[in-house]
Biopython code that builds the backbone (N, CA, C, O; Angstrom):
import numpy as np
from Bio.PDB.StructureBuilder import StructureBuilder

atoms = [
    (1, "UNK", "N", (83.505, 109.619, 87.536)),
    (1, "UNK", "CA", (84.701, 110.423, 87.383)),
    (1, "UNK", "C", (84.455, 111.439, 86.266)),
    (1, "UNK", "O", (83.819, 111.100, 85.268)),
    (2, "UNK", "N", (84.907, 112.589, 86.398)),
    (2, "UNK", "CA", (84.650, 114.140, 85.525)),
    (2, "UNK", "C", (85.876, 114.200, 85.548)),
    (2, "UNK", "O", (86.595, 113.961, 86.518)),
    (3, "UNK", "N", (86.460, 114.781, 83.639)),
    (3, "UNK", "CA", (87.489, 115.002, 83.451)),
    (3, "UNK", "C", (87.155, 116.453, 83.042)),
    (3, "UNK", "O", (86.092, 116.648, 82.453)),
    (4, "UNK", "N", (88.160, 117.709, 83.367)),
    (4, "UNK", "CA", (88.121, 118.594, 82.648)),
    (4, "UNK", "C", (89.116, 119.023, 82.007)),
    (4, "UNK", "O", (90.003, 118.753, 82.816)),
    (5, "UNK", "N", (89.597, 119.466, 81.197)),
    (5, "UNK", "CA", (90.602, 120.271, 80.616)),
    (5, "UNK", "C", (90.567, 121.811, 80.659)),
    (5, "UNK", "O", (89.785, 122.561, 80.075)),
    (6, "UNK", "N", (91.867, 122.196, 81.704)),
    (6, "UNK", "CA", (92.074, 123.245, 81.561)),
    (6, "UNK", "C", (93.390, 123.997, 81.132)),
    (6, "UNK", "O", (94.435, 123.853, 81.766)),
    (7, "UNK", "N", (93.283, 124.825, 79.998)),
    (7, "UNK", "CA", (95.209, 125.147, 79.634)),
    (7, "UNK", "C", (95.563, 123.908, 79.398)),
    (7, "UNK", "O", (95.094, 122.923, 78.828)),
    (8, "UNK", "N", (96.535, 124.209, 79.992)),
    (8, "UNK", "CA", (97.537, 122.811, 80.392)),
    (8, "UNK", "C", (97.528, 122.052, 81.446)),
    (8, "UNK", "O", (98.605, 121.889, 82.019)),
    (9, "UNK", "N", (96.376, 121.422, 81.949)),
    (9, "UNK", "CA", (96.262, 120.708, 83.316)),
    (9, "UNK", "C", (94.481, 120.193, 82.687)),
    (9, "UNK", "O", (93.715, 120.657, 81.842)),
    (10, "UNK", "N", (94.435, 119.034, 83.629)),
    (10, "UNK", "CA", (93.288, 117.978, 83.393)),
    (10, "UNK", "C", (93.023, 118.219, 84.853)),
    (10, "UNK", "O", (93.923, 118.040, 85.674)),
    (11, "UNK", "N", (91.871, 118.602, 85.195)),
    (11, "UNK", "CA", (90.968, 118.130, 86.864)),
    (11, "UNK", "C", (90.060, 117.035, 86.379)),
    (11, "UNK", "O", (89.167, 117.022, 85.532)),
    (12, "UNK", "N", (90.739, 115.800, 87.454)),
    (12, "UNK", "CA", (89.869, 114.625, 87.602)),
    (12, "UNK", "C", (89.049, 114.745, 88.965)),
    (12, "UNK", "O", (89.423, 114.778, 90.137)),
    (13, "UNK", "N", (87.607, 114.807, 88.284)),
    (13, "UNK", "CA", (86.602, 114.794, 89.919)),
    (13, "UNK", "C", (85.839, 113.682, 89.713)),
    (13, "UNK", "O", (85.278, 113.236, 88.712)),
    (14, "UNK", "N", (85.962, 113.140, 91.387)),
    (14, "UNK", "CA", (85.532, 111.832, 91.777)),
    (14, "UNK", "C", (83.707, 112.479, 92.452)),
    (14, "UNK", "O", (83.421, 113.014, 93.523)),
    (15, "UNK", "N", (82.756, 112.074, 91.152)),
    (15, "UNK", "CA", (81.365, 112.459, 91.138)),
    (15, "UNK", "C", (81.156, 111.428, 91.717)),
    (15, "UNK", "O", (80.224, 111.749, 92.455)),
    (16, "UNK", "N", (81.527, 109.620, 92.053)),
    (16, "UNK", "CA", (80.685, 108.550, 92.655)),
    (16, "UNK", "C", (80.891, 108.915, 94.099)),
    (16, "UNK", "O", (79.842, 108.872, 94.742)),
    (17, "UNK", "N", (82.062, 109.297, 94.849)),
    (17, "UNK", "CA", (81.674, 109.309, 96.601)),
    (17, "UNK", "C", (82.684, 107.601, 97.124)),
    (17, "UNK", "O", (83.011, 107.339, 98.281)),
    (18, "UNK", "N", (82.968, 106.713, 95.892)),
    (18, "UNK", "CA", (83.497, 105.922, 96.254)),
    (18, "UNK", "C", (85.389, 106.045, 96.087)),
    (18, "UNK", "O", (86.033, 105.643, 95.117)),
    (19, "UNK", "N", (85.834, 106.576, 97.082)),
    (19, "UNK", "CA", (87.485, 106.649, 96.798)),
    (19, "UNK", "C", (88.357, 105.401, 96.252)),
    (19, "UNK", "O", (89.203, 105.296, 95.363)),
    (20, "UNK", "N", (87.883, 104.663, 97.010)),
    (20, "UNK", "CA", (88.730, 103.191, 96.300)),
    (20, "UNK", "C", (88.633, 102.994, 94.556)),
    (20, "UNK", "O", (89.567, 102.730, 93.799)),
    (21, "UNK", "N", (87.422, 103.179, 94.262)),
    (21, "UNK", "CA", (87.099, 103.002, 92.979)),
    (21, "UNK", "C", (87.554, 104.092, 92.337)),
    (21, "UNK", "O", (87.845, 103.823, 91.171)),
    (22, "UNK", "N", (87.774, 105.498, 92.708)),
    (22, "UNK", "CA", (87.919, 106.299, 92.012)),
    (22, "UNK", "C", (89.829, 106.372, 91.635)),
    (22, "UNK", "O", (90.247, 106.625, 90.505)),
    (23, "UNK", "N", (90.795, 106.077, 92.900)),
    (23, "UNK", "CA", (91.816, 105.935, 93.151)),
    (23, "UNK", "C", (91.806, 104.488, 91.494)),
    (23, "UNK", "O", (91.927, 104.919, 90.348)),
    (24, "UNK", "N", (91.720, 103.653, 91.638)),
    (24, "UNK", "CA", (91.947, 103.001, 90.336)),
    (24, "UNK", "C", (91.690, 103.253, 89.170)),
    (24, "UNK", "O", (92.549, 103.007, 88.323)),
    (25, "UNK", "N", (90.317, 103.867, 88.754)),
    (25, "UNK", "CA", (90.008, 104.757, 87.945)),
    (25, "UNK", "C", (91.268, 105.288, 87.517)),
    (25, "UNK", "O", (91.964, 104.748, 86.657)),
    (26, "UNK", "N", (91.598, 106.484, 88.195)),
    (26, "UNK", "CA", (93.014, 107.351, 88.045)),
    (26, "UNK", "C", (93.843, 106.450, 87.845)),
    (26, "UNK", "O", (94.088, 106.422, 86.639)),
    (27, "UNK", "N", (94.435, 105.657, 88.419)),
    (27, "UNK", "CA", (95.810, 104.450, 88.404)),
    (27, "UNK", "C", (95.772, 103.865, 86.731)),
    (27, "UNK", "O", (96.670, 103.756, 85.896)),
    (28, "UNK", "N", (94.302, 103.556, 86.686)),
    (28, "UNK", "CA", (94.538, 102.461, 85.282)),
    (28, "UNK", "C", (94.411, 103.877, 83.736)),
    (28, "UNK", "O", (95.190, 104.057, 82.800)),
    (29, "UNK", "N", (93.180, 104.564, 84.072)),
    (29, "UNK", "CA", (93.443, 105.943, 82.806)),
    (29, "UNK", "C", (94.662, 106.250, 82.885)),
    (29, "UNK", "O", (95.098, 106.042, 81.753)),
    (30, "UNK", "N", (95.582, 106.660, 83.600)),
    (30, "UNK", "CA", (96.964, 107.454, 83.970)),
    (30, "UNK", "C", (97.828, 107.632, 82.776)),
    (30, "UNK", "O", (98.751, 108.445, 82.827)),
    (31, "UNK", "N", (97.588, 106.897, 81.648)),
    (31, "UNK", "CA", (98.354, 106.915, 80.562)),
    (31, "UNK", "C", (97.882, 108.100, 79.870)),
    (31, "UNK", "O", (98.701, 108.779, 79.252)),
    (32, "UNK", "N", (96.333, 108.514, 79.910)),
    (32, "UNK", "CA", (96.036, 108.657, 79.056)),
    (32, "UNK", "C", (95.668, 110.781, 79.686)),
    (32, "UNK", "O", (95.047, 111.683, 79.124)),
    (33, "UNK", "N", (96.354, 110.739, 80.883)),
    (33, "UNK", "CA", (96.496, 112.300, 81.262)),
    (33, "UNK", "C", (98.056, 112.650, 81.721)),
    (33, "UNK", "O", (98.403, 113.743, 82.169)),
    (34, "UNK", "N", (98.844, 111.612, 81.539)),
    (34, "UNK", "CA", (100.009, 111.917, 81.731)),
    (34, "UNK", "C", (100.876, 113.037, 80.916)),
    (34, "UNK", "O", (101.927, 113.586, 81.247)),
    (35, "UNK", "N", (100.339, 113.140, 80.118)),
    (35, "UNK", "CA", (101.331, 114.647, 79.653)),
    (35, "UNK", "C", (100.675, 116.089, 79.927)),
    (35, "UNK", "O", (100.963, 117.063, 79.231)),
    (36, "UNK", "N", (99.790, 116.143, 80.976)),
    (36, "UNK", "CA", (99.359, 117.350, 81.509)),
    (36, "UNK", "C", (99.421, 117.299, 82.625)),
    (36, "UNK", "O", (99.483, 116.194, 83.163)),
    (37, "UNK", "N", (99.426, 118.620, 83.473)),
    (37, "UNK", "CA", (99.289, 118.475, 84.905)),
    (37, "UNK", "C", (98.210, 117.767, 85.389)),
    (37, "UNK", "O", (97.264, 117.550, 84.632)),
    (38, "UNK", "N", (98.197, 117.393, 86.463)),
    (38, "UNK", "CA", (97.043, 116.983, 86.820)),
    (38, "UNK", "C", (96.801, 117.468, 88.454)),
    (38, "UNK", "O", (97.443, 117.667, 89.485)),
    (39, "UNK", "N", (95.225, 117.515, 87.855)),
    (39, "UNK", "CA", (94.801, 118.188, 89.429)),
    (39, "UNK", "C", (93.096, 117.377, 90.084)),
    (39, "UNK", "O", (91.959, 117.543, 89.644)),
    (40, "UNK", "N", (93.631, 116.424, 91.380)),
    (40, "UNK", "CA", (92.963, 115.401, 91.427)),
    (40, "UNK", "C", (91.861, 116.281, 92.943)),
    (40, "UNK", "O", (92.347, 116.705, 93.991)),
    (41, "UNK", "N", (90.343, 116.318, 92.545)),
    (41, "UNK", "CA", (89.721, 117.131, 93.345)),
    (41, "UNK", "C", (88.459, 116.025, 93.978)),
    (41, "UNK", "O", (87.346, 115.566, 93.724)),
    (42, "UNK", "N", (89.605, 116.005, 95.013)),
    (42, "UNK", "CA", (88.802, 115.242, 96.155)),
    (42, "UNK", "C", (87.801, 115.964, 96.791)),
    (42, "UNK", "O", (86.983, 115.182, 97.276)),
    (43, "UNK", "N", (87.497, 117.229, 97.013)),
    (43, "UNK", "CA", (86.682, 118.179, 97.455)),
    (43, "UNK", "C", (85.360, 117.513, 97.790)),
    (43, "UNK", "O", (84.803, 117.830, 98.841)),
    (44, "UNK", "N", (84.702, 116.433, 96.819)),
    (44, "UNK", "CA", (83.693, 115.429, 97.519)),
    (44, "UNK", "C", (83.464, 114.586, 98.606)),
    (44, "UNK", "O", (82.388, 114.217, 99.075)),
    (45, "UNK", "N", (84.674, 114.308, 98.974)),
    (45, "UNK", "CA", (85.150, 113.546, 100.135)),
    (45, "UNK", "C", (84.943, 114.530, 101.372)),
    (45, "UNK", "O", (85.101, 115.718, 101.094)),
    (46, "UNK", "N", (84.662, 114.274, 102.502)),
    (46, "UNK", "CA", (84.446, 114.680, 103.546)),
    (46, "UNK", "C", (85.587, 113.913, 104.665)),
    (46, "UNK", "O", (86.326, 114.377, 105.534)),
    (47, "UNK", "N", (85.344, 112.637, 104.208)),
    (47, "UNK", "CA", (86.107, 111.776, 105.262)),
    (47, "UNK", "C", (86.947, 110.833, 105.277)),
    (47, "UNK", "O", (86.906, 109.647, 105.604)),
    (48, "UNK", "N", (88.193, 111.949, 104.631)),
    (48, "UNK", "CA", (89.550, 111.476, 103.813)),
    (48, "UNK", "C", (90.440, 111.078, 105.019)),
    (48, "UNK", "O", (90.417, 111.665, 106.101)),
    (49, "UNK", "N", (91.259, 109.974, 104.707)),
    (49, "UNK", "CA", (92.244, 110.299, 105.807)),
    (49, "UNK", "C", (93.720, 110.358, 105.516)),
    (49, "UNK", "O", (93.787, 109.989, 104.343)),
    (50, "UNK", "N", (94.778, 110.585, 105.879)),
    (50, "UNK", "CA", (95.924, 110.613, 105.954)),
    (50, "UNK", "C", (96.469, 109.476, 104.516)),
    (50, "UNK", "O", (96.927, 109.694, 103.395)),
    (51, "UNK", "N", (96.100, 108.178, 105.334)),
    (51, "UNK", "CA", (96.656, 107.062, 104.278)),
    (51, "UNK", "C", (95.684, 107.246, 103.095)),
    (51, "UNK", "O", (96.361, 107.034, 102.089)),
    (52, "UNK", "N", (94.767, 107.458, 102.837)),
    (52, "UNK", "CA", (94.027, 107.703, 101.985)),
    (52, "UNK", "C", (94.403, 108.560, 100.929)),
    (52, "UNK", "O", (94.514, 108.097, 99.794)),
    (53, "UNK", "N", (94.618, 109.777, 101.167)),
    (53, "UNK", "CA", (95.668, 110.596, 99.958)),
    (53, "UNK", "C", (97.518, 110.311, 99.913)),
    (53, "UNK", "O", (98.257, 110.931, 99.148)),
    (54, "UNK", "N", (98.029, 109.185, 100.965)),
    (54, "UNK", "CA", (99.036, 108.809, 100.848)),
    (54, "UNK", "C", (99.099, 107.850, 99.256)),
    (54, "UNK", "O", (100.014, 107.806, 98.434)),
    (55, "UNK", "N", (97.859, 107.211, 99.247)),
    (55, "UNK", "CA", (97.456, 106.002, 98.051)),
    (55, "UNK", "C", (98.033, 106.580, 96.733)),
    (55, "UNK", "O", (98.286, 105.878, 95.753)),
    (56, "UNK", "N", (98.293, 108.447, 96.818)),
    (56, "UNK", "CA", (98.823, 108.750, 95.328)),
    (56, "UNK", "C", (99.902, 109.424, 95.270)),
    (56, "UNK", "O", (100.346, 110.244, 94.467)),
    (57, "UNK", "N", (100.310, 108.928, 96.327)),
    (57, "UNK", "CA", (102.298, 108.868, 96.262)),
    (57, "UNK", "C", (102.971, 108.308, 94.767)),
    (57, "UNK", "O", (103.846, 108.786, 94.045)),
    (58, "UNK", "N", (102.195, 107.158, 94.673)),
    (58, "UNK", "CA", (103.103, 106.431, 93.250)),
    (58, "UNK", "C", (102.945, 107.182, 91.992)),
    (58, "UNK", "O", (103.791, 107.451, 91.139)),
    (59, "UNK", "N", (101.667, 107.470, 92.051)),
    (59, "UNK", "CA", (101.164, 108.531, 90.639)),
    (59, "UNK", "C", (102.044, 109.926, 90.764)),
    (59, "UNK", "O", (102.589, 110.548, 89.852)),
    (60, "UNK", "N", (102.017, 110.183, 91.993)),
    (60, "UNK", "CA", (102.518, 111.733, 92.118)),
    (60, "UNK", "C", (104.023, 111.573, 92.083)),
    (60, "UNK", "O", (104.601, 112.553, 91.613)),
    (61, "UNK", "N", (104.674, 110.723, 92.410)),
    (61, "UNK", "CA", (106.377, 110.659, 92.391)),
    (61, "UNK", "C", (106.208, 110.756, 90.837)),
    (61, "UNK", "O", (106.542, 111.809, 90.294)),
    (62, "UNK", "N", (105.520, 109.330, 89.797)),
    (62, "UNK", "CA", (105.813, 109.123, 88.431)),
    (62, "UNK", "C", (105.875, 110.292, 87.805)),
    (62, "UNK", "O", (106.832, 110.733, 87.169)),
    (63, "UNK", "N", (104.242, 111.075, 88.101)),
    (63, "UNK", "CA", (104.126, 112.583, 86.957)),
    (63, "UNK", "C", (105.101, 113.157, 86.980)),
    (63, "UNK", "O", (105.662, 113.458, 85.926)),
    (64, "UNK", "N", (105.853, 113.651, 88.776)),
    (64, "UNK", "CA", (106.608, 114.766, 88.840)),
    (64, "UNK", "C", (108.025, 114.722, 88.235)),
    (64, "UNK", "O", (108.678, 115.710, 87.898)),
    (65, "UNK", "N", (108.559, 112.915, 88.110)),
    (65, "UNK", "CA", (109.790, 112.550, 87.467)),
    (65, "UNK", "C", (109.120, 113.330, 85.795)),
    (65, "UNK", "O", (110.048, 113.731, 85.091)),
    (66, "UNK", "N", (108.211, 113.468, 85.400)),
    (66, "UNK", "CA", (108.195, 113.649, 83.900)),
    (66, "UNK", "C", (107.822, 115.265, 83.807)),
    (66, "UNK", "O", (107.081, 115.861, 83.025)),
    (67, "UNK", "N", (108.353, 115.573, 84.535)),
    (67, "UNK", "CA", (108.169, 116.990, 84.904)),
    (67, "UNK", "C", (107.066, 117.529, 84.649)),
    (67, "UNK", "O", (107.100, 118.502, 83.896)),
    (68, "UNK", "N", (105.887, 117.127, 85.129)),
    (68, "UNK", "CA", (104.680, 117.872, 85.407)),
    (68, "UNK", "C", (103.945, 117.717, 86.898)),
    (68, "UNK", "O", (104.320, 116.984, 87.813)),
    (69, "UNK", "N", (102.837, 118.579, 86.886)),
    (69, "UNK", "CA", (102.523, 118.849, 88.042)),
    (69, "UNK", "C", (101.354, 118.599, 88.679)),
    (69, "UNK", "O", (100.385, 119.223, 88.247)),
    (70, "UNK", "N", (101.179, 117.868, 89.575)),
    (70, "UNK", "CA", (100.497, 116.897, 90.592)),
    (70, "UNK", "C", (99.867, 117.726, 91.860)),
    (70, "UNK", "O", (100.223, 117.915, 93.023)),
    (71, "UNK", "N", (98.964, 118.048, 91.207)),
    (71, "UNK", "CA", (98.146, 118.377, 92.851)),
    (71, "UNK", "C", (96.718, 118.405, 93.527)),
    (71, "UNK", "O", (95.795, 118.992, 92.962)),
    (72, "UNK", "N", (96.535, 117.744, 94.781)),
    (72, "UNK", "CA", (95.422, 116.586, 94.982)),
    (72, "UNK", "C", (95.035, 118.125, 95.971)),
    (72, "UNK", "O", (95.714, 118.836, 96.711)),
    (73, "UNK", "N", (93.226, 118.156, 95.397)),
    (73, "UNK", "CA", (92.650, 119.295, 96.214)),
    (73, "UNK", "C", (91.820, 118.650, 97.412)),
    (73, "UNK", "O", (91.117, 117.656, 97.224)),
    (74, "UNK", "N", (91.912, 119.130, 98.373)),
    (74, "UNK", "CA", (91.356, 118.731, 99.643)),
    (74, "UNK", "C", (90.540, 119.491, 100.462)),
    (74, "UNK", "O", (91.225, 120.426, 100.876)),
    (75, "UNK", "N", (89.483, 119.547, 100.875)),
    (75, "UNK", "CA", (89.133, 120.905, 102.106)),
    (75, "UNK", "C", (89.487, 120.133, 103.164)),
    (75, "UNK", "O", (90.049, 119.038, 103.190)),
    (76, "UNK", "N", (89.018, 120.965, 104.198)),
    (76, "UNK", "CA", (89.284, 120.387, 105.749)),
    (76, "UNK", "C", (90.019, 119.135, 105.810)),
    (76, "UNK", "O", (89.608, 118.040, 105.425)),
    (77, "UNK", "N", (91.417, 119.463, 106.456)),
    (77, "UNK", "CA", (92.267, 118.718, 106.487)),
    (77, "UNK", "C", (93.560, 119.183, 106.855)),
    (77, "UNK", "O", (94.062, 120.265, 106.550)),
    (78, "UNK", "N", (94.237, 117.934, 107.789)),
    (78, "UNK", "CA", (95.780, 118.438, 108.424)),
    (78, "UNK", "C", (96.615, 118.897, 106.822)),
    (78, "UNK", "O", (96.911, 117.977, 106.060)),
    (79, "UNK", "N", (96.839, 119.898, 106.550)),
    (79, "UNK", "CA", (98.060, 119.711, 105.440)),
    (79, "UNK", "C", (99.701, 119.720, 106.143)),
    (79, "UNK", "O", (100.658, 119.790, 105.371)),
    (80, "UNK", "N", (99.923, 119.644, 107.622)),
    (80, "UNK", "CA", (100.984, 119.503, 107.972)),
    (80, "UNK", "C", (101.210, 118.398, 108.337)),
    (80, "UNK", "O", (102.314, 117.986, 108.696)),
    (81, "UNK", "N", (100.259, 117.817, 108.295)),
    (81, "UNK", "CA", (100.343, 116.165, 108.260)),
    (81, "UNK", "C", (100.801, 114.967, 107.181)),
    (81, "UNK", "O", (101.038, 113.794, 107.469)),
    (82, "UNK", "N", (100.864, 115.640, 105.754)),
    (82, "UNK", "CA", (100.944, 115.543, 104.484)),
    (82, "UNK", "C", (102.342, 115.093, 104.174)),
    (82, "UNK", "O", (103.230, 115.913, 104.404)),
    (83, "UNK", "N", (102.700, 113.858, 103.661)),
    (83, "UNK", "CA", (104.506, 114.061, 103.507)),
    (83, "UNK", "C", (104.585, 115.395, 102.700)),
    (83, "UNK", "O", (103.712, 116.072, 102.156)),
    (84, "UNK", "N", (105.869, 115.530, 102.806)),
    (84, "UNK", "CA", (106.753, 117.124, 101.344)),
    (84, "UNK", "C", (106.351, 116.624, 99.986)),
    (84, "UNK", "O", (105.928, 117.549, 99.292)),
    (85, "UNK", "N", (106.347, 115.313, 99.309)),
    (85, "UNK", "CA", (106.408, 114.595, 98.250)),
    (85, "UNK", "C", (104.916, 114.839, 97.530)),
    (85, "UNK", "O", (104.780, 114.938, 96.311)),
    (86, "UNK", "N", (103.882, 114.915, 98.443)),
    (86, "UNK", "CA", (102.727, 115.004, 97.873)),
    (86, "UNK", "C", (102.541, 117.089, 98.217)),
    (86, "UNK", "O", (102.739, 117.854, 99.161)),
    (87, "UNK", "N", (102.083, 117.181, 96.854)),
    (87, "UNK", "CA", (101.273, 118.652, 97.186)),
    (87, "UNK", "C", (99.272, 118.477, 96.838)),
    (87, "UNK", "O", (98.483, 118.031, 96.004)),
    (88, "UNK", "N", (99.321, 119.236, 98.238)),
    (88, "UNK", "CA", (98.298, 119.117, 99.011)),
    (88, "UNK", "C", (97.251, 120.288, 99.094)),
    (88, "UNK", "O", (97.438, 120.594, 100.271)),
    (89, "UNK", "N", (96.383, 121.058, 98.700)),
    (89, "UNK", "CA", (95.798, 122.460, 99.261)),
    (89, "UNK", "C", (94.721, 122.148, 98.743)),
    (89, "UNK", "O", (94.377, 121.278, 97.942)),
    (90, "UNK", "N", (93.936, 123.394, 99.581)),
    (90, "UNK", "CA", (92.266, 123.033, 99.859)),
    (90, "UNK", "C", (91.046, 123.852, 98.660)),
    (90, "UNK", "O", (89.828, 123.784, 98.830)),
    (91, "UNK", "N", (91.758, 124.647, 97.396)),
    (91, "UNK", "CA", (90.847, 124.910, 96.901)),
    (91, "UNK", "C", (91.389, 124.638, 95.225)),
    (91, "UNK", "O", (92.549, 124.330, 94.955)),
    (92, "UNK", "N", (90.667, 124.759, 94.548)),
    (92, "UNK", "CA", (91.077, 124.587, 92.745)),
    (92, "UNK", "C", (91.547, 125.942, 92.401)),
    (92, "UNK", "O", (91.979, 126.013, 91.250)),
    (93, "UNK", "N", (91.586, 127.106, 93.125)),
    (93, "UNK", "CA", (91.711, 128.534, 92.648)),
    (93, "UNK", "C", (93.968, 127.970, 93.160)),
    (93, "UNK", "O", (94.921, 128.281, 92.447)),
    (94, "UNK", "N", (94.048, 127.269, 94.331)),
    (94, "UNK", "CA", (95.608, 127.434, 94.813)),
    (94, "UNK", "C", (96.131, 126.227, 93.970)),
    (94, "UNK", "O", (97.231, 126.329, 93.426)),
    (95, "UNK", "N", (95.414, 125.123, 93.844)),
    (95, "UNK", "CA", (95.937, 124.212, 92.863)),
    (95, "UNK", "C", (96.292, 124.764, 91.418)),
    (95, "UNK", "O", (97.388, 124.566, 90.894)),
    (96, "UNK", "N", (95.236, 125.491, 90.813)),
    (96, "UNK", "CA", (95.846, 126.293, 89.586)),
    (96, "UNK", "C", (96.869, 127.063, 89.935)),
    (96, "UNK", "O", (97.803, 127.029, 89.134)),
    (97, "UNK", "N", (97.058, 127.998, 91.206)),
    (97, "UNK", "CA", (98.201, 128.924, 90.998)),
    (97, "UNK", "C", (99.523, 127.737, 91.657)),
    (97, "UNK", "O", (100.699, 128.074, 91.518)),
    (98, "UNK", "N", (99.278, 126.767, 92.155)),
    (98, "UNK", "CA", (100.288, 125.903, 92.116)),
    (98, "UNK", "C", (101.635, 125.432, 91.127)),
    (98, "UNK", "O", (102.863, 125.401, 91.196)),
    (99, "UNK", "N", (100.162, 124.978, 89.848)),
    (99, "UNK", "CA", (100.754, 124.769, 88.865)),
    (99, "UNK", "C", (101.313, 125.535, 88.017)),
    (99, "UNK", "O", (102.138, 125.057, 87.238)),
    (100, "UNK", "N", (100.874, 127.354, 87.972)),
    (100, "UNK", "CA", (101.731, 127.437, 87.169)),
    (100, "UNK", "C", (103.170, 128.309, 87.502)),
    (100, "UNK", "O", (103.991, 128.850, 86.761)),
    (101, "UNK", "N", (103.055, 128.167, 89.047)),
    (101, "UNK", "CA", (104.183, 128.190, 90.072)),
    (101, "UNK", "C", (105.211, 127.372, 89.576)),
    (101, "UNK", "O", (106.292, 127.819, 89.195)),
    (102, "UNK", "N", (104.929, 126.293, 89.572)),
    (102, "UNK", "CA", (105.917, 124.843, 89.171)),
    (102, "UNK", "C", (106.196, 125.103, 87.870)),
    (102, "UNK", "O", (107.408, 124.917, 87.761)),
    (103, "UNK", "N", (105.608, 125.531, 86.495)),
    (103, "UNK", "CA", (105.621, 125.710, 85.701)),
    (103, "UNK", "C", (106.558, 126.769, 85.435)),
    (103, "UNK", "O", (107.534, 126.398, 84.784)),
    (104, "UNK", "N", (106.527, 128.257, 85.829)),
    (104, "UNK", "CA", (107.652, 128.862, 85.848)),
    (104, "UNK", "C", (109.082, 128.521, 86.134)),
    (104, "UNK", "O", (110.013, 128.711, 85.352)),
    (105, "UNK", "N", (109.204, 127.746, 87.911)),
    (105, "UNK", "CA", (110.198, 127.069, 87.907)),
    (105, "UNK", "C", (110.835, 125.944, 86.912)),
    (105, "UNK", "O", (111.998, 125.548, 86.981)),
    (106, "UNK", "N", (109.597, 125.387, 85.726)),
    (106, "UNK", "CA", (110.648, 124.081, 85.442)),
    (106, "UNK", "C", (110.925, 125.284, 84.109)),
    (106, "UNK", "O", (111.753, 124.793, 83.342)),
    (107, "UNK", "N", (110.555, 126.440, 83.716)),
    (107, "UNK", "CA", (110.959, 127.364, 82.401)),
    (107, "UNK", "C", (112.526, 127.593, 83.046)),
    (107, "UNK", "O", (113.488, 126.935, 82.649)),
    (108, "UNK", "N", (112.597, 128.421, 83.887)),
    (108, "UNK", "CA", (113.558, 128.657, 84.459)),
    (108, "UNK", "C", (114.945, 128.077, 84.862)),
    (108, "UNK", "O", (116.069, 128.487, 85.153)),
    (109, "UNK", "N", (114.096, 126.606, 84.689)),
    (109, "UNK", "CA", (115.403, 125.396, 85.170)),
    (109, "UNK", "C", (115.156, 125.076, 86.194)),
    (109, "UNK", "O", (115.024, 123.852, 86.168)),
    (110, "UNK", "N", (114.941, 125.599, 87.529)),
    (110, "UNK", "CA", (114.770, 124.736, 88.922)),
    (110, "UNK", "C", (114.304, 123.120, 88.624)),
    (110, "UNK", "O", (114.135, 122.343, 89.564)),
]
sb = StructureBuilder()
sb.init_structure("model")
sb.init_model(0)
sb.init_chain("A")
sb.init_seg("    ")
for serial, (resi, resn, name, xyz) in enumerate(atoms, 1):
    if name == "N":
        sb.init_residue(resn, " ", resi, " ")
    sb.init_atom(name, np.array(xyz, "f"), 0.0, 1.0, " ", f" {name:<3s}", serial, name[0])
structure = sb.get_structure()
């Protein structure tokens, strides 16, 4: 696992290839990136599936109650397949402009 810091947002990249392991990884650190956005870059994965990025529903409901911003990068992949609850897109250039999308809105009040 590769942590980076960027601004205000942490990209966690899963360098082993093993998702299960990396998914806990994230679950048990979680304390310790919770006051930044976070932007989780699966981009290593090839052969993700549906329930597979469903697994960070719990992380992604918790962050977004603490008003920050959660978003899992993916290539090739249904994103209309995706519940609304999770945000979903395929490169680190839309995940950054994601966040500071969300970021304006929570200045603003939305």
């Amino acid at each position: 696992m590769k942590v980076d810091q960027k601004k205000h947002s942490v990209i966690i990249k899963d360098t082993q290839g093993d998702f299960t392991s990396f998914l806990m990884k994230v679950t048990h650190q979680y304390k310790t990136f919770e006051k930044d956005n976070i932007v989780i870059d699966l981009l290593f994965h090839n052969d993700l599936s549906i329930s597979d990025i469903k697994q960070f529903m719990p992380l992604s409901k918790q962050h977004k109650k603490a008003k920050k911003s959660f978003v899992i990068v993916v290539s090739d992949f249904d994103y209309n397949a995706i519940p609304e609850k999770l945000t979903v897109v395929p490169s680190l250039l839309e995940a950054h402009d994601i966040i500071e999308m969300e970021e304006i809105e929570r200045d603003l009040g939305f």
